[in-house]
C-alpha positions as semicolon CSV with decimal commas, in nm:
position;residue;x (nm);y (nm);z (nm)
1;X;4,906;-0,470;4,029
2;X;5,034;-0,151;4,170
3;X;5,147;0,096;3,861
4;X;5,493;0,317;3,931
5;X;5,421;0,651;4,007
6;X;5,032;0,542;4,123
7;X;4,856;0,801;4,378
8;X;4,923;0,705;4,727
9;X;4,580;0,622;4,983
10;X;4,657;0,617;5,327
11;X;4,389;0,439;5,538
12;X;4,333;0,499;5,926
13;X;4,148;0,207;6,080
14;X;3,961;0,196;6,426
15;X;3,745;-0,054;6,592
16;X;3,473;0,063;6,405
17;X;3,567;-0,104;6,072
18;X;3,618;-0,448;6,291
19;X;3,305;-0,400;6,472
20;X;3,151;-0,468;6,176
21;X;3,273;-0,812;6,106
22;X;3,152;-0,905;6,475
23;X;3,468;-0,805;6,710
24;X;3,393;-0,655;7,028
25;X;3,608;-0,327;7,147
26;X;3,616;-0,181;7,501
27;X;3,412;0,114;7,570
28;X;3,570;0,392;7,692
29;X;3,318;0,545;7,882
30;X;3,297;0,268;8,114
31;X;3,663;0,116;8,113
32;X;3,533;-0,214;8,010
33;X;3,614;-0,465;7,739
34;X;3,419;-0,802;7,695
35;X;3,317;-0,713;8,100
36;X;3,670;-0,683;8,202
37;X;3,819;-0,333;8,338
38;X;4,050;-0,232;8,148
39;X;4,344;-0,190;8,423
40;X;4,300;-0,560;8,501
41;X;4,361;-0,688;8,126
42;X;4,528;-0,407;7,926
43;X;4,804;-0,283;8,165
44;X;5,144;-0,420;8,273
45;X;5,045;-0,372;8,581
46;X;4,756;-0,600;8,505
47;X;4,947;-0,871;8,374
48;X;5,180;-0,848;8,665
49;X;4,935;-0,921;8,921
50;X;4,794;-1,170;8,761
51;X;4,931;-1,314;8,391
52;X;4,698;-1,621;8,361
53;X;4,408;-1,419;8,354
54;X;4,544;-1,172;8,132
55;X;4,637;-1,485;7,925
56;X;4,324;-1,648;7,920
57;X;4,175;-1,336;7,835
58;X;4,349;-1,278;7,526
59;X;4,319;-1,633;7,457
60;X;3,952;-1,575;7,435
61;X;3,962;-1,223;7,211
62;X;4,198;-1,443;6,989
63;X;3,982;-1,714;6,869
64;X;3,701;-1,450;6,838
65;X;3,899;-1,258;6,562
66;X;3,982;-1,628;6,420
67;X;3,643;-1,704;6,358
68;X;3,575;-1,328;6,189
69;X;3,568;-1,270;5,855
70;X;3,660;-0,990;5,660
71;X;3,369;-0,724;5,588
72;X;3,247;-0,519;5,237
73;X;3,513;-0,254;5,341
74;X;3,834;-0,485;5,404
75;X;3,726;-0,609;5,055
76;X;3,680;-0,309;4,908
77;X;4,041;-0,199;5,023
78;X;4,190;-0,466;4,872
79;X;3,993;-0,459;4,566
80;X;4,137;-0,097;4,514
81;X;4,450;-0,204;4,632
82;X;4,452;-0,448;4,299
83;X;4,331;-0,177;4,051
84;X;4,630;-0,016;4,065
85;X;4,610;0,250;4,341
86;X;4,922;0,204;4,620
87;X;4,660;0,153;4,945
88;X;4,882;0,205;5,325
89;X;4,664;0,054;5,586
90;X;4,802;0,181;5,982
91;X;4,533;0,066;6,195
92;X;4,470;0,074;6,555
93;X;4,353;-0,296;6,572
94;X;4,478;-0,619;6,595
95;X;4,303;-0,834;6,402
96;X;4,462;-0,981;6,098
97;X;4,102;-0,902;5,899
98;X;4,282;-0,640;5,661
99;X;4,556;-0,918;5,528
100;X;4,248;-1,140;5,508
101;X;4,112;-0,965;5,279
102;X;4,381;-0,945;5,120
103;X;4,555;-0,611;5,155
104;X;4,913;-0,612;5,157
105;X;5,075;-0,311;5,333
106;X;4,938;-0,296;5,682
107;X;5,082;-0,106;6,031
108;X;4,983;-0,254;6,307
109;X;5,016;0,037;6,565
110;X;4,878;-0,160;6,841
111;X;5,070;-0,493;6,804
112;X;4,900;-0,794;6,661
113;X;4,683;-1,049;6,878
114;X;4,746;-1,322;6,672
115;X;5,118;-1,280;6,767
116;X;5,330;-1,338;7,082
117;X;5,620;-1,158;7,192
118;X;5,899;-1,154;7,466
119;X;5,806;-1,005;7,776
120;X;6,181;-0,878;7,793
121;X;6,287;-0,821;7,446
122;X;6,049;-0,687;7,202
123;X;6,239;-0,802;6,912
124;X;6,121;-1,138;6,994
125;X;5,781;-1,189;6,818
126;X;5,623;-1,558;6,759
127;X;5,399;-1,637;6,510
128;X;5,052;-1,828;6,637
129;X;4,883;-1,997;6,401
130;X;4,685;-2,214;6,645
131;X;4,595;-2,213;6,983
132;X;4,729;-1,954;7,225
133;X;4,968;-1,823;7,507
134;X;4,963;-2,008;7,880
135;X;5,176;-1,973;8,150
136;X;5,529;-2,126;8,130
137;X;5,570;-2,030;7,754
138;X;5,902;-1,896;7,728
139;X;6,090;-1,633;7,454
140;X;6,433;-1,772;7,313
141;X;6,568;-1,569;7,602
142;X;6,378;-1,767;7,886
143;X;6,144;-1,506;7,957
144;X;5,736;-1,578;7,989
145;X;5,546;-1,478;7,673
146;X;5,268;-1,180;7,610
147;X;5,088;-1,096;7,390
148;X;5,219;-0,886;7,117
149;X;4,952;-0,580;7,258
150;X;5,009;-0,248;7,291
151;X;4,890;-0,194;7,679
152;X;4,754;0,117;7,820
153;X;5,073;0,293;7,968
154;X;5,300;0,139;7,716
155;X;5,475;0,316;7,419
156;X;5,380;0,275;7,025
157;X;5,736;0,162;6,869
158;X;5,562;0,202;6,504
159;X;5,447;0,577;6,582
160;X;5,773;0,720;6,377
161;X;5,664;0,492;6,108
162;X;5,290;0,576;6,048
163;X;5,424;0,917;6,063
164;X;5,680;0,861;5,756
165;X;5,379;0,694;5,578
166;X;5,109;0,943;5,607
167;X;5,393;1,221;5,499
168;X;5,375;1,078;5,206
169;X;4,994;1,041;5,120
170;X;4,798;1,192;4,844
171;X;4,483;1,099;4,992
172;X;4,366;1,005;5,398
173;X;4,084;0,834;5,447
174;X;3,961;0,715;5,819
175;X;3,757;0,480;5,862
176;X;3,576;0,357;6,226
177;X;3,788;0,600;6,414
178;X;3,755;0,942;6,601
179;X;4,137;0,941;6,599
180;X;4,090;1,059;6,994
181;X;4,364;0,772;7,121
182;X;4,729;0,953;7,151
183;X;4,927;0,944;6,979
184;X;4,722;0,865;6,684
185;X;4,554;1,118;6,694
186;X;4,808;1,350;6,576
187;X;4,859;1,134;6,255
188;X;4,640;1,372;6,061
189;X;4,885;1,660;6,127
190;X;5,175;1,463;5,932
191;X;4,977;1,496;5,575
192;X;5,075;1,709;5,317
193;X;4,881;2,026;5,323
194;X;4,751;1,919;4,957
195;X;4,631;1,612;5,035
196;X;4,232;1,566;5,088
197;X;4,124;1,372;5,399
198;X;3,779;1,239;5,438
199;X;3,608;1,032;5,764
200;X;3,398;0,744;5,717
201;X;3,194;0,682;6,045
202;X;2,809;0,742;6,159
203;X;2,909;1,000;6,382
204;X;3,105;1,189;6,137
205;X;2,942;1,508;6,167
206;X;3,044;1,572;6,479
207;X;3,368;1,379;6,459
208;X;3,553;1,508;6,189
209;X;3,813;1,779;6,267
210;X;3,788;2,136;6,014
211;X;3,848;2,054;5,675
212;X;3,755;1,697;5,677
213;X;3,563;1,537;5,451
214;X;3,251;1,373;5,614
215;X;3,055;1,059;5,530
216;X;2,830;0,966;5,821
217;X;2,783;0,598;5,740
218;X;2,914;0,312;5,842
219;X;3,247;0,111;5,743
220;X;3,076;-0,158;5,491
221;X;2,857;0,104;5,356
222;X;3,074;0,389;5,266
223;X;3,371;0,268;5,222
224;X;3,282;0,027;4,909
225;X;3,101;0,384;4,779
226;X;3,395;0,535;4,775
227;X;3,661;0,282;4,607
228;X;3,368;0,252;4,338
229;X;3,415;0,609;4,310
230;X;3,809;0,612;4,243
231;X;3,775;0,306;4,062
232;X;3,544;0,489;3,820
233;X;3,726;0,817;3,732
234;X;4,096;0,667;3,807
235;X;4,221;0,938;4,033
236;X;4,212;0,981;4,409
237;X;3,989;1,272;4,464
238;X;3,632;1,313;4,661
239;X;3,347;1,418;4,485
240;X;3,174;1,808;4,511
241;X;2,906;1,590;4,717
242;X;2,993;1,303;4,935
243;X;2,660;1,225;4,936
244;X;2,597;1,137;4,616
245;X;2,762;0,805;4,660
């Protein structure tokens, strides 16, 4: 159980932490996720010209994170989660693999896929535990539903909010991300000036801005290193040497 007073983590999550536990991402170089361009499936533009493929392909990415499973560094968060240290999760995907593991404060900056939402009100946000969206599914309000994505061209409602959390860490870690997608990647400028950041990717060495701790490994490698490290000594620090891990 979380103690009163216990040092505050703040974890940034990317697609590499996911990629891990088998779930595809686009690639930005060439605008394409699972062979689709990007404009066609992740715009509203996209889903205006033509919603039943944009359903159907969301749909498929849907019962692809459903038959995921949580990897050694979802566990690990949650493991340090239930030693006593408060653990914020805002992550850029969205997958459900961090609950699954069993971490309970997560920010889903880019929506949730295994949610639906209104395509006029985005207040109106349906649960799905089976199946997915199709064409004639209607909000409360009579309008079609989407899914609850964050397109290309859209706005991040939960921005203000991942900003109010990372004010208030004592320790950032990112994990899978270069933190290059705006706005995100001006979360690192909300921390306290105290508090110690470090970057868990492979590329870290040439990822990680000034003054940020690198570990060039991946997700399920470092990040289980690391909790075993705060476990151990009970405060939120990083070592003189990251690699001694």
């Amino acid at each position: 159980m979380e103690e009163q007073g216990a040092p505050h983590l703040v974890v940034l999550t990317g697609a590499g932490i996911s990629a891990e536990s088998g779930i595809r991402t686009f690639r930005a170089s060439d605008g394409l996720w699972e062979e689709h361009s990007i404009e066609a499936v992740a715009t509203p533009e996209g889903f205006a010209r033509d919603p039943e493929r944009v359903l159907r392909f969301y749909d498929e990415r849907r019962e692809q994170v459903r038959r995921a499973a949580p990897n050694a560094a979802h566990r690990a968060l949650a493991e340090l989660e239930r030693a006593g240290i408060r653990v914020s999760i805002i992550t850029q995907n969205i997958d459900d693999l961090h609950e699954r593991a069993g971490s309970r404060d997560v920010l889903h900056l880019h929506g949730e896929i295994l949610m639906a939402r209104s395509s006029v009100d985005d207040a109106l946000r349906y649960p799905l535990s089976s199946g997915g969206i199709r064409l004639g599914d209607v909000c409360d309000k009579g309008s079609q539903l989407r899914p609850d994505v964050v397109w290309f061209g859209e706005s991040v409602p939960r921005y203000g909010d991942a900003c109010d959390i990372v004010a208030e860490a004592d320790m950032l870690l990112v994990v899978g991300t270069s933190l290059a997608v705006m706005p995100a990647a001006l979360l690192l400028e909300q921390a306290p000036l105290e508090a110690q950041a470090v970057l868990v990717d492979p590329e870290a060495n040439d990822l990680a801005p000034p003054g940020v701790g690198r570990m060039a490994l991946s997700a399920g490698q470092g990040v289980p290193r690391l909790v075993k490290y705060w476990r151990a000594t009970g405060r939120l620090e990083l070592p003189n040497d990251l690699l001694s891990l």
